[in-house]
C-alpha positions in Angstrom: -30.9 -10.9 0.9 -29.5 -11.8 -2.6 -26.4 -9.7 -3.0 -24.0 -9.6 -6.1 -20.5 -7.9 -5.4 -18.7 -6.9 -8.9 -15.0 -7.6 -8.1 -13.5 -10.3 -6.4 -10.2 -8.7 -5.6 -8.2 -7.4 -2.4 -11.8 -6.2 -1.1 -14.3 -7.5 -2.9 -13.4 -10.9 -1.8 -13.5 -10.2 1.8 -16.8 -8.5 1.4 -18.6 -10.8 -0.2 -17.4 -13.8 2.1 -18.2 -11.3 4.9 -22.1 -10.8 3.9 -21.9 -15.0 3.1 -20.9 -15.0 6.5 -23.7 -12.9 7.6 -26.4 -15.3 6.3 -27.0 -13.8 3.1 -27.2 -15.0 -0.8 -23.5 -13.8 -2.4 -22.8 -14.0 -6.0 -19.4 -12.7 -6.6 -18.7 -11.8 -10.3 -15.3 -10.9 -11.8 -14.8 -10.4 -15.8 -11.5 -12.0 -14.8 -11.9 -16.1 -15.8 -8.7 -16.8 -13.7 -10.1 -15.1 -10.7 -13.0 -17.4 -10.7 -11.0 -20.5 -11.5 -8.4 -20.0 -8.5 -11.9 -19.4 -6.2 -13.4 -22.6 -7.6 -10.6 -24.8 -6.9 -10.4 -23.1 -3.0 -7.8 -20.8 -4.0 -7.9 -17.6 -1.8 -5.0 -15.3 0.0 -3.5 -16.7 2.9 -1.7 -13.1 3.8 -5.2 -12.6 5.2 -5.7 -14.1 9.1 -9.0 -15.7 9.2 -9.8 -15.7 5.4 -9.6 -19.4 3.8 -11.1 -20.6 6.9 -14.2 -17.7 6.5 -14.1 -18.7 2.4 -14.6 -22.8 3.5 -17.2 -21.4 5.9 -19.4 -19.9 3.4 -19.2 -22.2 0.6 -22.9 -22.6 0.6 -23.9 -19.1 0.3 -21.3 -18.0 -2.2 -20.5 -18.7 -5.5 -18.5 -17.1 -8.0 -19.3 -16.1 -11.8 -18.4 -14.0 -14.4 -22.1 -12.9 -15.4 -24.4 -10.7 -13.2 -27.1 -12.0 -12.1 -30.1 -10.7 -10.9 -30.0 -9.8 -7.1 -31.5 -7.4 -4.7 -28.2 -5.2 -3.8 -25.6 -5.3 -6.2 -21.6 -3.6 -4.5 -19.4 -2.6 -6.9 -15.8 -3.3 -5.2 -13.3 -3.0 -8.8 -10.0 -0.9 -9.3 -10.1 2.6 -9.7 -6.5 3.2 -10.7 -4.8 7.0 -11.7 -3.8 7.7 -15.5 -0.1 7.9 -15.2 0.0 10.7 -18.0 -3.1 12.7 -17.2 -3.3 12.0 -13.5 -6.9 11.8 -13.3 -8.9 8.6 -12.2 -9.5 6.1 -14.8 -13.1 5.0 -13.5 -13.3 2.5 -16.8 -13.7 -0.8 -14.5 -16.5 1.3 -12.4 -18.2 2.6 -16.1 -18.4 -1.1 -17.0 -19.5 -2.3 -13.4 -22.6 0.0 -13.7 -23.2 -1.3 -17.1 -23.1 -4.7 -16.1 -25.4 -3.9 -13.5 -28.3 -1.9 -15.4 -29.9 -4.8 -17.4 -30.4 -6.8 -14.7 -31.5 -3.9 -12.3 -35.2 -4.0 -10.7 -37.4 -1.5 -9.2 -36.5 -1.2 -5.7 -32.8 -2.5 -6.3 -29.8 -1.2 -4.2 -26.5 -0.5 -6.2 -24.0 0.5 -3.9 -20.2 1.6 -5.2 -17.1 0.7 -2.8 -14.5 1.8 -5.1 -12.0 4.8 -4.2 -13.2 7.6 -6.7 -13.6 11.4 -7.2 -16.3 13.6 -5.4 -19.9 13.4 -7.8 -19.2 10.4 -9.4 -22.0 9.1 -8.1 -24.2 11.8 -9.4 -22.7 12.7 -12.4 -21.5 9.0 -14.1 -22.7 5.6 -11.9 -26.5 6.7 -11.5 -27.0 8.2 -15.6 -25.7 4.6 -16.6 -28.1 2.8 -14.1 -30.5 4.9 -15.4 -30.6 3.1 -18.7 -32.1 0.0 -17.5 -35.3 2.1 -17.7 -36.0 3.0 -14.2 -35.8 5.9 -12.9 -33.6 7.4 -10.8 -36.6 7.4 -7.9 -37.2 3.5 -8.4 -33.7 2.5 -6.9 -31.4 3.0 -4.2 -27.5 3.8 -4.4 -25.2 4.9 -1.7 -21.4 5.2 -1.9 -19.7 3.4 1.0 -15.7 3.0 1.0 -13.5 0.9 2.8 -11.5 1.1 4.7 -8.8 -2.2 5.8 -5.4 -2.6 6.2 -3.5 -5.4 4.1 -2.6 -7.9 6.3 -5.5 -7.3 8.9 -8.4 -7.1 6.5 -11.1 -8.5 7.6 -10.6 -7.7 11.2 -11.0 -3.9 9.9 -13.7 -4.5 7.2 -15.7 -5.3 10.8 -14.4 -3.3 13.2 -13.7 0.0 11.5 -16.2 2.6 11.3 -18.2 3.1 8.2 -19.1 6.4 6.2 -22.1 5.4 4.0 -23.5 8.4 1.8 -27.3 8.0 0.6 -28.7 9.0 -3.1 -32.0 9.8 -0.5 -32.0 9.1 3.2 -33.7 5.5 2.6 -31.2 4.4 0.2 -28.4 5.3 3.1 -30.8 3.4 5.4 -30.9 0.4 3.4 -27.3 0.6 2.7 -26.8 0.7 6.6 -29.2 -2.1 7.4 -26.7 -4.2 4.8 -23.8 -3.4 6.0 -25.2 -3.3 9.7 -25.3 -7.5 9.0 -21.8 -7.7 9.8 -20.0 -4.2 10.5 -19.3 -3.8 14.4 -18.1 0.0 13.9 -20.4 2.8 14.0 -22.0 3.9 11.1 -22.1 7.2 10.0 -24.8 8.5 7.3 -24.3 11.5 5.2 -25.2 12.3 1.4 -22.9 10.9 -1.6 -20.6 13.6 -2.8 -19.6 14.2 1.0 -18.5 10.5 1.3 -16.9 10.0 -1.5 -14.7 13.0 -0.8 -14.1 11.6 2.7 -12.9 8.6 1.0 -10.0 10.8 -1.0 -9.9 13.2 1.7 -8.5 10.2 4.4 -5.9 9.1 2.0 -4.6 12.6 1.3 -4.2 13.2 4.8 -1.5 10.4 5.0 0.2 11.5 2.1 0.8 14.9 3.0 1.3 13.9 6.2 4.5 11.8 4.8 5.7 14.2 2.7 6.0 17.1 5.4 8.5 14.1 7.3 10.3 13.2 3.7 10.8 17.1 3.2 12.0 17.6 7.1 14.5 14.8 6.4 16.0 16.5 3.3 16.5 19.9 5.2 17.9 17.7 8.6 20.6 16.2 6.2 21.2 19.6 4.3 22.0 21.2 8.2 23.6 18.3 9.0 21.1 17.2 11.5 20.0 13.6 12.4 16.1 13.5 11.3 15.4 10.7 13.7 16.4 11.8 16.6 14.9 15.1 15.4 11.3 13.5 15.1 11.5 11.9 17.9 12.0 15.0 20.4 9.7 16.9 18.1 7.1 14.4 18.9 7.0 14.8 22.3 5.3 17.7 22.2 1.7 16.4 23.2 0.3 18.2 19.7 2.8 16.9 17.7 3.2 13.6 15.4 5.0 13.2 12.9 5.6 9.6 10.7 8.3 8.1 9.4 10.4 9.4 6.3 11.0 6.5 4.0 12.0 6.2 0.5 8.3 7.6 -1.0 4.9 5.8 -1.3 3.1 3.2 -2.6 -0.1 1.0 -2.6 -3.4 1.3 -4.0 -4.6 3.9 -1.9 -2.6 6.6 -0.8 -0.2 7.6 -3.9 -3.2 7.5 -6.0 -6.4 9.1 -4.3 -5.2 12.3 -3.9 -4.9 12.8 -7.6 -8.5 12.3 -8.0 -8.6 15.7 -6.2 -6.4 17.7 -8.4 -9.0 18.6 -11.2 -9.0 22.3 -10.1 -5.4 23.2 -10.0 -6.1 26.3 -8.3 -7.7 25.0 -5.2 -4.8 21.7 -4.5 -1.3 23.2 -4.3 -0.6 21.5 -1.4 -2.1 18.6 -2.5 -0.2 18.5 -5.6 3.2 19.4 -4.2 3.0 16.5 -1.6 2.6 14.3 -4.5 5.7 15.8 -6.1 7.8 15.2 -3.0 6.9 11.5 -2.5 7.1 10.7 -6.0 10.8 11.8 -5.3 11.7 10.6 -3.1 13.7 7.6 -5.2 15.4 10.2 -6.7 16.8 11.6 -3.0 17.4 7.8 -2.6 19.2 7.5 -6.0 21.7 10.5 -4.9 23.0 9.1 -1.8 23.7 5.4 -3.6 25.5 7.6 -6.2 27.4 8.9 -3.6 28.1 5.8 -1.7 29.6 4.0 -4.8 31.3 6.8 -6.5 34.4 5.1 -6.6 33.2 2.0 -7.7 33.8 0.9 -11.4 30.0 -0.6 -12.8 28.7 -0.8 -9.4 25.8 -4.0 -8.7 23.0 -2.9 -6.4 20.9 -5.1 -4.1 17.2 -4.1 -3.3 15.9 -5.2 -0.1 12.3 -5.3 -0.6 9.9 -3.9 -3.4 6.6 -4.5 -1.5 4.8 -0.9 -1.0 5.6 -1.5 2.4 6.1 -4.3 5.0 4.9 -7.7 5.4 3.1 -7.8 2.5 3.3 -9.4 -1.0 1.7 -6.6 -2.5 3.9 -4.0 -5.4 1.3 -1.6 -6.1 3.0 1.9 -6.6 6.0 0.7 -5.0 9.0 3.5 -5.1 11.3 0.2 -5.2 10.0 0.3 -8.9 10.9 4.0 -9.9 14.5 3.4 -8.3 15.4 0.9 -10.0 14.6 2.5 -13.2 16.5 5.0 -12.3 19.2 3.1 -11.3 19.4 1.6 -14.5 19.1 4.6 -16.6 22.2 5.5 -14.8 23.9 2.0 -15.8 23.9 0.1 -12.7 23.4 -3.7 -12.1 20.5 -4.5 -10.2 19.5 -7.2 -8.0 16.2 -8.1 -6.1 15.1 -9.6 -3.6 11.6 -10.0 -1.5 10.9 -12.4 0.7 6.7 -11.9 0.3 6.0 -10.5 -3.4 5.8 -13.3 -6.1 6.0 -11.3 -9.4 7.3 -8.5 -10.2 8.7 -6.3 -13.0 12.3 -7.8 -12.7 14.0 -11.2 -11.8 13.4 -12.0 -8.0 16.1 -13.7 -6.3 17.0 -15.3 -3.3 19.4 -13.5 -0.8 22.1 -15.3 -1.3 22.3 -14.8 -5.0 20.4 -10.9 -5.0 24.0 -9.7 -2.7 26.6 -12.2 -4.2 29.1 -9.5 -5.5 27.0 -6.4 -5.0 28.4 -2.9 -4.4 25.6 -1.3 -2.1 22.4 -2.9 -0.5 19.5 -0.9 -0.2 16.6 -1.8 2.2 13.8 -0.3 0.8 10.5 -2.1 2.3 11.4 -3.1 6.3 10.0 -6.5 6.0 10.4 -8.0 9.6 12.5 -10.9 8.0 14.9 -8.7 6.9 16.0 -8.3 10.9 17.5 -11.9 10.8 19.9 -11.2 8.2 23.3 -11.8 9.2 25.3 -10.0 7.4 28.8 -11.6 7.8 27.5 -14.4 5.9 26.9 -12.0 2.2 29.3 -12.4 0.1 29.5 -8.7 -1.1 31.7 -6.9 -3.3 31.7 -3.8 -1.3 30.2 -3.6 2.1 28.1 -0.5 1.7 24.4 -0.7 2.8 21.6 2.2 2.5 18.6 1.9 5.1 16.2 3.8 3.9 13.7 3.3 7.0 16.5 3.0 10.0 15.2 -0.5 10.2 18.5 -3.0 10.7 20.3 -3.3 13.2 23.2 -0.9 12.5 25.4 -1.7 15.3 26.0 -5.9 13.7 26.0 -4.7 10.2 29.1 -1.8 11.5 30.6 -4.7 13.2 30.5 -6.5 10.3 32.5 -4.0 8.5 29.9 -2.2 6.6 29.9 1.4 6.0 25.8 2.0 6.9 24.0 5.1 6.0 20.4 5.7 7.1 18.3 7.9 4.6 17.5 11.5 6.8 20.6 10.5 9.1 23.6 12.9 7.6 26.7 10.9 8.1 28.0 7.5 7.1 28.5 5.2 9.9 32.1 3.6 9.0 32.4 -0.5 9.3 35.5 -1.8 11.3 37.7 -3.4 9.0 39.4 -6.6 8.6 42.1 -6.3 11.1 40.1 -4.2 13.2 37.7 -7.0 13.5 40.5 -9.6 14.7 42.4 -7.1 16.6 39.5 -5.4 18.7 38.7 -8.7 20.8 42.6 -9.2 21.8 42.3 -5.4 22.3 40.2 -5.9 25.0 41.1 -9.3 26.4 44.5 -7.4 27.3 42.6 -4.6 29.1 40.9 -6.7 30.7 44.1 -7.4 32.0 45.2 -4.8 33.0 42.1 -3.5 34.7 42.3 -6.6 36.6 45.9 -6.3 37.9 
């Protein structure tokens, strides 16, 4: 089969190399020139396992462009970001995607949307524009199909994972599920396209809520001055019980944006909204206990550990490292960065050395596994104060260190030895080792 995917990006790469892969005819196209100049020269992600050696392997049966062509299934895989003022989808890319796609559209044609977006879009926007090549809506299939991967393990999941693939008519879900049936090892589940599309949004609201009930738990464990670790842990052994991590809010592409493409009805997504409300405040909770930390220091310098929406990734989509530290700087702070993975970002990335040299408080915001091997007696801080805002580090050599450590949901402050308590504590205990001995 000929097959066009419209988006070359996080997953419409990995899709289109994956149906190469699977013996079929892939023309990727993104309106992005740069996109297709990286590909041409061999340029693809390495954060992906497996995926420059799957691109060299299908070099034959893909190629790259920025015009449609004319193919037998056409996937539209392109951005479907949230209006920051009106916080309702911005389905532009996919408007233009269809649009693309209509002229060169044939009778018999599959057209098949990917994309993260709000219940009936399908219905009510992608088919009327497909419409306009001059076929009817009876002369072509469409089916909505989301996906559903992990950064970092993408292409093990585009395969393995299940599939929910919702059908304008039951053959257009059939011969979505005989496409994606070329390379998907999960099951395959068939239902119409409103019901899949709200699966999609449905999924990723889940997980937010699910976070903010933890974040929330965490600000009432500190306000009774109770550990909220300890306290999720126990809770969690009840066998109907699981709750996540707190953290310092949420971000990524999927899960602090979906669930606002639910909120059309106000009446009917209180919940919805008000989980959204306490993850996108979670800076602010963040902000508070810095302020506290350094309240006796004169223009206080701040490190960030991590901007990344979470670890071991490069990617800064949504990431609350971004609303802290303009915050932070609204309240006058110096601010320092540093990320180990992301390679642009909205301010000056530095290495660890120079992001800590002279800072007040260090706050670990993403717990990117390099992060572990920091030693801390070799920054050369201003003020030892640090802020883990996942209870990632180990706390015990930072303490021993002489930093004053507190974890975000944990109420006290963990005091550092000082100085002299550093040199005196090992003669301390060489003499009672004496003593003991005699």
């Amino acid at each position: 089969m000929r097959v066009c995917v419209l988006g070359l990006g996080y997953i419409g790469l990995p899709t289109a190399l994956l149906l190469a892969d699977a013996g079929h005819e892939v023309i990727g196209v993104d309106v992005d020139k740069s996109v297709i100049e990286r590909l041409s020269m061999g340029m693809v992600s390495n954060e992906e396992p497996m995926m420059l050696n799957l691109f060299k392997r299908t070099t034959e049966r893909f190629h790259a462009q920025t015009e449609v062509p004319l193919a037998d299934a056409f996937l539209i895989c392109v951005p479907t970001p949230v209006d920051g003022e009106l916080r309702v989808a911005d389905l532009s890319c996919v408007k233009n995607a269809a649009s693309m796609i209509a002229p060169q559209l044939r009778e018999g044609n599959l057209v098949i949307v990917e994309s993260t977006v709000p219940p009936g879009t399908m219905s009510a926007l992608v088919i009327p524009i497909l419409k306009k090549s001059g076929l009817e809506s009876d002369q072509f299939f469409a089916a909505y199909c989301s996906e559903r991967a992990l950064p970092g393990n993408v292409l093990h999941e585009m395969v393995h994972n299940d599939r929910i693939i919702g059908g304008k008519d039951i053959q257009s879900a059939n011969k979505a599920m005989a496409l994606y049936s070329s390379f998907v090892k999960g099951n395959i589940h068939l239902t119409n396209m409103s019901t899949a599309e709200f699966i999609k949004v449905m999924e990723n609201t889940y997980r937010d809520v699910n976070i903010a009930l933890i974040n929330e738990m965490a600000k009432i464990a500190e306000d009774n001055n109770i550990d909220i670790w300890e306290a999720r842990e126990l809770a969690n052994k009840h066998p109907r019980v699981n709750y996540v991590k707190p953290g310092p809010g949420v971000g990524g592409h999927c899960i602090a944006v979906d669930p606002w493409f639910l909120t059309n009805n106000p009446g009917n997504c209180q919940l919805i909204k008000a989980s959204r409300d306490v993850n996108d405040n979670m800076p602010n909770i963040v902000l508070g206990a810095v302020k506290t930390l350094v309240k006796d220091v004169e223009n206080p310098t701040i490190t960030i550990l991590g901007v990344a929406y979470k670890a071991n990734v490069s990617d800064a989509r949504e990431t609350p490292a971004l609303k802290f530290i303009r915050l932070a700087l609204n309240e006058g702070f110096t601010i320092r960065v540093h990320d180990p993975h992301v390679k642009r970002f909205d301010y000056l990335l530095e290495d660890l050395s120079d992001a800590t040299f002279d800072s007040d408080c260090i706050v670990l915001i993403t717990d990117h596994e390099a992060f572990r091997a920091i030693n801390p007696q070799q920054l050369r801080v201003r003020n030892k104060i640090l802020l883990d805002t996942r209870n990632f580090l180990d706390h015990e050599a930072w303490i021993k260190s002489g930093f004053d450590v507190k974890v975000l949901g944990r109420p006290e402050i963990m005091k550092g030895a000082s100085d002299i308590e550093q040199a005196v504590a090992p003669k301390a205990k060489e003499v009672l080792e004496q003593r003991i001995s005699t």
